[in-house]
C-alpha positions as YAML, in Angstrom:
chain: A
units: angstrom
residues:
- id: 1
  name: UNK
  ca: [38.73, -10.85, -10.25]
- id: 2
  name: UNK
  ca: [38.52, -7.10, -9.93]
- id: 3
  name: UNK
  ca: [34.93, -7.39, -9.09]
- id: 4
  name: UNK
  ca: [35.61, -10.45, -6.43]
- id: 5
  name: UNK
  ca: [38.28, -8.44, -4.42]
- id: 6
  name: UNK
  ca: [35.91, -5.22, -4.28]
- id: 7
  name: UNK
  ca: [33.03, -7.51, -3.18]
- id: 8
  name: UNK
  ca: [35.02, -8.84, -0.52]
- id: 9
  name: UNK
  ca: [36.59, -5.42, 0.68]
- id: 10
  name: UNK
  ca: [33.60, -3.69, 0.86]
- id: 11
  name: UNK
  ca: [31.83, -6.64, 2.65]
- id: 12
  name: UNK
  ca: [34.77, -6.37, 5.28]
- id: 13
  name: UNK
  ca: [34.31, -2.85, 5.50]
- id: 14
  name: UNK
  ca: [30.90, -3.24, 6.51]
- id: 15
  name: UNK
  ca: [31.07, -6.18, 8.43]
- id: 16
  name: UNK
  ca: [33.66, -3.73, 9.91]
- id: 17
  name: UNK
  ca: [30.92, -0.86, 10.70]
- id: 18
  name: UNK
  ca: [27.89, -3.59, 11.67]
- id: 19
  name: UNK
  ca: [30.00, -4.71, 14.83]
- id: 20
  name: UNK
  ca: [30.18, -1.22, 16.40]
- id: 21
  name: UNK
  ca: [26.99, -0.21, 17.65]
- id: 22
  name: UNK
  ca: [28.21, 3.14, 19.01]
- id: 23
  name: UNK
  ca: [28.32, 5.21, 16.43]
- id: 24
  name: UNK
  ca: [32.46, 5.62, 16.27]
- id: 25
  name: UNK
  ca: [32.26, 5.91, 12.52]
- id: 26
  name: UNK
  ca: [29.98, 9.10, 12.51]
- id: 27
  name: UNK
  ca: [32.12, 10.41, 14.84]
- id: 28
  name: UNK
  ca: [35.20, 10.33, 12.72]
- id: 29
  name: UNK
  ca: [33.37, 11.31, 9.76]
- id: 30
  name: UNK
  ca: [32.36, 14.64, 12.11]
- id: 31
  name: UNK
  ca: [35.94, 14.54, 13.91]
- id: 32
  name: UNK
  ca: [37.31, 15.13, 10.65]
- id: 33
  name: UNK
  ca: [34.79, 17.43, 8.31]
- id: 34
  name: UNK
  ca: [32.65, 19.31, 10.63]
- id: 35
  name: UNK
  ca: [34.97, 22.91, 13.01]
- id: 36
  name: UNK
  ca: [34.34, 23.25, 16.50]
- id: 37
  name: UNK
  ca: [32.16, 25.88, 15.28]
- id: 38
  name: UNK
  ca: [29.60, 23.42, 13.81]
- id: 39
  name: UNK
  ca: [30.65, 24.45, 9.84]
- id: 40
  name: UNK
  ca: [30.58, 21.47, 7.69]
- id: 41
  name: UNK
  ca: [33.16, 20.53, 4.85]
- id: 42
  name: UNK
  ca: [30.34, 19.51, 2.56]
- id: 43
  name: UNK
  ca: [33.47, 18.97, 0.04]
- id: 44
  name: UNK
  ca: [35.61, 16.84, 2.08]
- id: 45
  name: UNK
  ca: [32.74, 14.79, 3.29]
- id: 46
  name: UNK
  ca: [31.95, 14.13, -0.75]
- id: 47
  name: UNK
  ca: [35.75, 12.72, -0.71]
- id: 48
  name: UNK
  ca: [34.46, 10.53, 2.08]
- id: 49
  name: UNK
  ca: [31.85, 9.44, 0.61]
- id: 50
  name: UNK
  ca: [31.92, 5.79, 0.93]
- id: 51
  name: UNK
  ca: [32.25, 6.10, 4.73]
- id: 52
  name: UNK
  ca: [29.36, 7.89, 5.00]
- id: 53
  name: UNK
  ca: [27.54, 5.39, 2.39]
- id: 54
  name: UNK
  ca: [28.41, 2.54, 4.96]
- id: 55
  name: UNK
  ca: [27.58, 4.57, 7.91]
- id: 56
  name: UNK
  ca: [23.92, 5.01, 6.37]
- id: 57
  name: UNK
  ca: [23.87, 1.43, 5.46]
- id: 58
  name: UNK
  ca: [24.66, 0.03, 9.22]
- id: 59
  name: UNK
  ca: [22.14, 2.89, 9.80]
- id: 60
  name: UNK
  ca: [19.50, 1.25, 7.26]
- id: 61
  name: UNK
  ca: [20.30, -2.34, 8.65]
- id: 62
  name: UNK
  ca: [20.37, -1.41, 12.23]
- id: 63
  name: UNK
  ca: [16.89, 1.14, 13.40]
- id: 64
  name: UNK
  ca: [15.85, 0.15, 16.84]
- id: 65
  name: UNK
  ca: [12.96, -1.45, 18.34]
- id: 66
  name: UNK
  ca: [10.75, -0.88, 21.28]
- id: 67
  name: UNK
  ca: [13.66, -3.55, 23.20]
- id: 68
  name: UNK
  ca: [16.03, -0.50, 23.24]
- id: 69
  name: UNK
  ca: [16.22, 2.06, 25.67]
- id: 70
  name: UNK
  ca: [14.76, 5.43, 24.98]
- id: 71
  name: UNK
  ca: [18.38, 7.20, 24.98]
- id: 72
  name: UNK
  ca: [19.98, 4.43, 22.45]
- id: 73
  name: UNK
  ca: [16.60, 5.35, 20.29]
- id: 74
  name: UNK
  ca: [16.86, 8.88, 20.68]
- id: 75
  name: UNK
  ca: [21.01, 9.17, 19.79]
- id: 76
  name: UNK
  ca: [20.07, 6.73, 16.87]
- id: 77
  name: UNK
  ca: [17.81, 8.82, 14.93]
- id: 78
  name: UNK
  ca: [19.58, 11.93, 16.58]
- id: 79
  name: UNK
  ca: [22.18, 10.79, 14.36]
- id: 80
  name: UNK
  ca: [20.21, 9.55, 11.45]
- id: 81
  name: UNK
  ca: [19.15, 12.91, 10.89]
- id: 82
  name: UNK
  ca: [22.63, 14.74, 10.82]
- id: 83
  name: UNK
  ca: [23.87, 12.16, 8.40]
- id: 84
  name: UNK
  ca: [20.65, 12.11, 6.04]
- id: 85
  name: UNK
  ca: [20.93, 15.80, 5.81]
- id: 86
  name: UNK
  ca: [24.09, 15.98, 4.98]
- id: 87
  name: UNK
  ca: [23.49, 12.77, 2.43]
- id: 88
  name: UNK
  ca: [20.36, 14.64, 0.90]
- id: 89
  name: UNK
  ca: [23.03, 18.15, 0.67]
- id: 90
  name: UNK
  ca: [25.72, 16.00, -0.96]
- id: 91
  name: UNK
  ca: [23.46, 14.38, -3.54]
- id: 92
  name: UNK
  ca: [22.84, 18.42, -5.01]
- id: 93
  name: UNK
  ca: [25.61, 19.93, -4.04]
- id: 94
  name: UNK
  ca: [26.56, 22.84, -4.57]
- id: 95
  name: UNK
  ca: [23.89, 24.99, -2.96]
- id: 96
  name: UNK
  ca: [23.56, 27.86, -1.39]
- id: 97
  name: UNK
  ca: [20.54, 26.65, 1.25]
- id: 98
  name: UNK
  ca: [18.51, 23.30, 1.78]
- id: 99
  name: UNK
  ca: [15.57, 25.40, 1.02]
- id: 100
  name: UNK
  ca: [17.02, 25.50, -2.97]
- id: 101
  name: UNK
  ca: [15.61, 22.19, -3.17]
- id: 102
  name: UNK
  ca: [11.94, 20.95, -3.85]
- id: 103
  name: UNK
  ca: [10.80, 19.47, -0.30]
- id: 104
  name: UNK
  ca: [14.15, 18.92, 1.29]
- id: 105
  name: UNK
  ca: [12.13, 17.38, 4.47]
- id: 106
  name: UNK
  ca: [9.60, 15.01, 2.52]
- id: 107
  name: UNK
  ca: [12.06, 13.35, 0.04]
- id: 108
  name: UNK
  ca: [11.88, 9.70, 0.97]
- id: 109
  name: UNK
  ca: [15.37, 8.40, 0.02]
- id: 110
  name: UNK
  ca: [16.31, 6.08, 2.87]
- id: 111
  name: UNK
  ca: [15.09, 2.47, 3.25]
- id: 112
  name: UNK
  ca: [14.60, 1.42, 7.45]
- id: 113
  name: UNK
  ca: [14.54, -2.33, 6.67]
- id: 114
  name: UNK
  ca: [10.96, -2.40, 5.12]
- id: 115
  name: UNK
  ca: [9.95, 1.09, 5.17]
- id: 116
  name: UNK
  ca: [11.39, 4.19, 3.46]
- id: 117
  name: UNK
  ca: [11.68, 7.13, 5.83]
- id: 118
  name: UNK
  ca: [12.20, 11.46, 4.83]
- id: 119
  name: UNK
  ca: [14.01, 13.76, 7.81]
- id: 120
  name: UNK
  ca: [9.86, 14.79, 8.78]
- id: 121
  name: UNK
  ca: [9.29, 11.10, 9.53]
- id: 122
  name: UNK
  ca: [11.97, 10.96, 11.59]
- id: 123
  name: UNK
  ca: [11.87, 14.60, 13.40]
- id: 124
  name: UNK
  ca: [7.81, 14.12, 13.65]
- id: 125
  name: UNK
  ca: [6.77, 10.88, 14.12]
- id: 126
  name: UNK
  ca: [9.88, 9.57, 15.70]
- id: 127
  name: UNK
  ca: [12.06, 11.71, 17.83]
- id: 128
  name: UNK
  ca: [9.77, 14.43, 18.88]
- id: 129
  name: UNK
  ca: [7.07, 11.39, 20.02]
- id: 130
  name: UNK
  ca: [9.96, 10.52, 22.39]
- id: 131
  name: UNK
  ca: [9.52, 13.86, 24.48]
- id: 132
  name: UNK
  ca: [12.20, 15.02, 24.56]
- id: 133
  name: UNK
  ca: [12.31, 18.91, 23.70]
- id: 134
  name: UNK
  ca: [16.36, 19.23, 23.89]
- id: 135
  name: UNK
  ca: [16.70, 17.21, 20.17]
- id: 136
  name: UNK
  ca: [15.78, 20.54, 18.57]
- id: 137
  name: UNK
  ca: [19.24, 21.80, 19.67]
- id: 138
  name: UNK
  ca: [21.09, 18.06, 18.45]
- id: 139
  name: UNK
  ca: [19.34, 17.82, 15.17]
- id: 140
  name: UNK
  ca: [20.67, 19.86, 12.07]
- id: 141
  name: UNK
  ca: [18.44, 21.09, 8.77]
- id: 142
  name: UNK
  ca: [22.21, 22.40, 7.05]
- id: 143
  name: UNK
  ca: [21.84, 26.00, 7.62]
- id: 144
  name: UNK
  ca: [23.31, 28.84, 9.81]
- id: 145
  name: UNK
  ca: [20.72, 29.76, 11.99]
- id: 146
  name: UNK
  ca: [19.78, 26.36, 13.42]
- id: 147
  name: UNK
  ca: [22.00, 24.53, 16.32]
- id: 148
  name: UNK
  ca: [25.61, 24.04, 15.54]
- id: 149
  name: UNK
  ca: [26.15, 20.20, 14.43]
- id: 150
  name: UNK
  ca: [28.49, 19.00, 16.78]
- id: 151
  name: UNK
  ca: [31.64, 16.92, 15.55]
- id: 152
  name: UNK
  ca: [30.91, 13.82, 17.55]
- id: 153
  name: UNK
  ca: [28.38, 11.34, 17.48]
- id: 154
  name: UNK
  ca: [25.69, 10.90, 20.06]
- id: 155
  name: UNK
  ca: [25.72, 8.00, 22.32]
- id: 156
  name: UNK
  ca: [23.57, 6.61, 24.36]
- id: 157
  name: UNK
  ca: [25.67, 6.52, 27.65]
- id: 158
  name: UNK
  ca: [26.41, 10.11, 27.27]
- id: 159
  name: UNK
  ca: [23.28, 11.72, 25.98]
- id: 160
  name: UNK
  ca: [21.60, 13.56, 28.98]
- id: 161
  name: UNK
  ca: [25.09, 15.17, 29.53]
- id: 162
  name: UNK
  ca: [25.31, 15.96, 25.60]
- id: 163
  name: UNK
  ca: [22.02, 16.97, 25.32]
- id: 164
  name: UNK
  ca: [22.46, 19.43, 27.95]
- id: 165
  name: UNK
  ca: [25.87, 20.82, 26.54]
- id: 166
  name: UNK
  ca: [23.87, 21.29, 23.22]
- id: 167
  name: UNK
  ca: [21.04, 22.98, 24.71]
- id: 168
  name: UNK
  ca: [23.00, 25.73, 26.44]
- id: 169
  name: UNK
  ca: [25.49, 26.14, 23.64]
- id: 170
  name: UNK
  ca: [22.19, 26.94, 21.74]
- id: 171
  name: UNK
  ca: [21.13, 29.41, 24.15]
- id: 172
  name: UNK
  ca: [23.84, 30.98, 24.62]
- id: 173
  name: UNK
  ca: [24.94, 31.61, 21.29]
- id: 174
  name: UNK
  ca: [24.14, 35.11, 20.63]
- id: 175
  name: UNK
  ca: [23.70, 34.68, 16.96]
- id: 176
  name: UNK
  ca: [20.95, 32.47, 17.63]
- id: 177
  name: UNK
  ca: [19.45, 34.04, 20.83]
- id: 178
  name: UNK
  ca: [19.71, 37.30, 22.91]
- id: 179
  name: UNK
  ca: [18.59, 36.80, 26.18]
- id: 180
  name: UNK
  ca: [18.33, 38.95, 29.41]
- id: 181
  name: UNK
  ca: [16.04, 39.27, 31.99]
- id: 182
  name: UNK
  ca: [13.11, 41.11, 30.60]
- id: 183
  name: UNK
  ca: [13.52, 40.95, 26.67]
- id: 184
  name: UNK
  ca: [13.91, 37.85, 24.63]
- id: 185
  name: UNK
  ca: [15.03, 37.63, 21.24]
- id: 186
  name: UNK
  ca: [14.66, 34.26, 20.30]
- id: 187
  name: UNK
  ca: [15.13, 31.47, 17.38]
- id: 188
  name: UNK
  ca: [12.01, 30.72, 15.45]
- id: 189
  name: UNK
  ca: [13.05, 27.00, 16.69]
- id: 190
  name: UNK
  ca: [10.85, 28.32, 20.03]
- id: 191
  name: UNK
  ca: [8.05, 29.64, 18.26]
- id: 192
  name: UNK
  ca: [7.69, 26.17, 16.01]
- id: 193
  name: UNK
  ca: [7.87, 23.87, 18.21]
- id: 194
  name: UNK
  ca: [6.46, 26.05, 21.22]
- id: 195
  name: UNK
  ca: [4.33, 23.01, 22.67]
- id: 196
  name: UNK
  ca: [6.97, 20.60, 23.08]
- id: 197
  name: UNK
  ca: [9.24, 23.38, 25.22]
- id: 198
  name: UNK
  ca: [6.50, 23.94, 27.44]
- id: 199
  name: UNK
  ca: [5.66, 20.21, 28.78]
- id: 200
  name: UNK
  ca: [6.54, 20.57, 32.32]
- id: 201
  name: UNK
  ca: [6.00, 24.40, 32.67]
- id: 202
  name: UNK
  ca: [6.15, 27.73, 30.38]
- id: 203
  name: UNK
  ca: [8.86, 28.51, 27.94]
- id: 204
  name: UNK
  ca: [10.47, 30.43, 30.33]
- id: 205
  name: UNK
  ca: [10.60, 27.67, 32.68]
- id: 206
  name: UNK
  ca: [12.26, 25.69, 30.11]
- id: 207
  name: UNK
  ca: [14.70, 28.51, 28.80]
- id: 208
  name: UNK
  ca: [15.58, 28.71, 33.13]
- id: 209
  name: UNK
  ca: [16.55, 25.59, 33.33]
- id: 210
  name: UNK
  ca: [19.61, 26.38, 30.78]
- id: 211
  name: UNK
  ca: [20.54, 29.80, 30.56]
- id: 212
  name: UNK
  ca: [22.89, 31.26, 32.66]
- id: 213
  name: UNK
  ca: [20.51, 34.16, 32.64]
- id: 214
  name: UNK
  ca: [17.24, 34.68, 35.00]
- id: 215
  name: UNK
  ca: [14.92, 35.32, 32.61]
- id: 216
  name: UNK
  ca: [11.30, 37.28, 34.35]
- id: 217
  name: UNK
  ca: [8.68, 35.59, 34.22]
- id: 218
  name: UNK
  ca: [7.18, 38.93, 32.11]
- id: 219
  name: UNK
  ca: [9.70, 39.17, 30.16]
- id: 220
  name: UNK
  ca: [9.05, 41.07, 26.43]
- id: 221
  name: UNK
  ca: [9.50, 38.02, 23.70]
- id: 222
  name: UNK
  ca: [10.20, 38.14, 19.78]
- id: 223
  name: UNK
  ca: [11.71, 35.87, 17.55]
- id: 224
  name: UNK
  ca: [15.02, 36.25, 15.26]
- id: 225
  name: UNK
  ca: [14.34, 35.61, 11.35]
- id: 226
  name: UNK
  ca: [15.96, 32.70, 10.33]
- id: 227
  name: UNK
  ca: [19.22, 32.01, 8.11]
- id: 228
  name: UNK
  ca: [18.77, 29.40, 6.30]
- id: 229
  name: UNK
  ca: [22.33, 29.79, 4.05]
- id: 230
  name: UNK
  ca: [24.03, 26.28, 4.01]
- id: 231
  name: UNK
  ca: [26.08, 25.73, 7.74]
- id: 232
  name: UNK
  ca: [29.54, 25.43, 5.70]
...
């Protein structure tokens, strides 16, 4: 009987989860474990853990097609990513830095319907296919020098405008970036993933179209080392 009643509560809970397409349940996982300030309760988030179990699960069930449109695909696997990373930092926690573990990026531990997926296969052959340079500011690796993880989901409807916020926030977070109008000290995120910034101009056409700053067009560039102590 003990087993029946489980059965049937967690089926409702799910059932629960598979009706709401919009991601509410990440957001109140976020809402409630993850500061303004983008550090993550990795501790309170293991007391949550079968909400985030069930979020991954409508996650598994749920990957879009080529039917949806490129901004529910993009805040999909936006989201897949935050939550995977901080599934893969739960499962050997506690840790000082993702980098502690063997391969963080190509540990294939999440089923898609028929196909099992790591956080490269979804960064690399999934969202950065899309074109879209401003995920590298929404997507999270669990450490202090890359974007803040924000504590609410992203949704469709809303995703230029969040995108946006996420990208200036990034910018003009001096931790992350100094920036004035000849000298540039930026995040290794620029250096890395220099092609994708510069699809529809130079890097500092890109880093214009978001900083309050106007950056020269000569101005000196360098890159910040990275942090990569856990984001908590």
């Amino acid at each position: 009987m003990k087993i029946l009643i489980y059965i049937v509560c967690f089926g409702w809970t799910f059932f629960g989860l598979a009706q709401n397409s919009d991601h509410q349940l990440w957001t109140e996982l976020l809402t409630n474990h993850v500061s303004k300030t983008g550090n993550v309760d990795y501790e309170a988030f293991i007391k949550d853990s079968l909400k985030l179990k069930n979020y991954i699960s409508y996650l598994k069930l749920n990957a879009p097609s080529e039917g949806n449109t490129k901004e529910e695909q993009l805040a999909f696997w936006i989201n897949a990513y935050n939550a995977l990373t901080i599934d893969l930092i739960l499962r050997n926690y506690p840790l000082e830095s993702i980098k502690d573990l063997k391969d963080p990026w190509d540990q294939r531990l999440w089923k898609f319907k028929d196909k099992w997926l790591n956080l490269n296969d979804i960064e690399h052959d999934i969202l950065r296919k899309m074109n879209e340079p401003r995920i590298h500011f929404a997507i999270v690796c669990a450490s202090k020098s890359c974007p803040k993880l924000k504590n609410k989901a992203f949704v469709a409807e809303d995703l230029d405008t969040q995108l946006t916020e996420a990208t200036k926030a990034f910018l003009a977070d001096e931790s992350k970036n100094e920036i004035s109008e000849n000298e540039l000290k930026l995040s290794k995120i620029f250096r890395w993933f220099k092609k994708d910034f510069e699809q529809n101009g130079s890097l500092i056409d890109f880093l214009n179209r978001y900083s309050d700053i106007v950056i020269s067009d000569k101005a000196k560039k360098s890159f910040k080392d990275y942090n990569w102590a856990l984001n908590d």
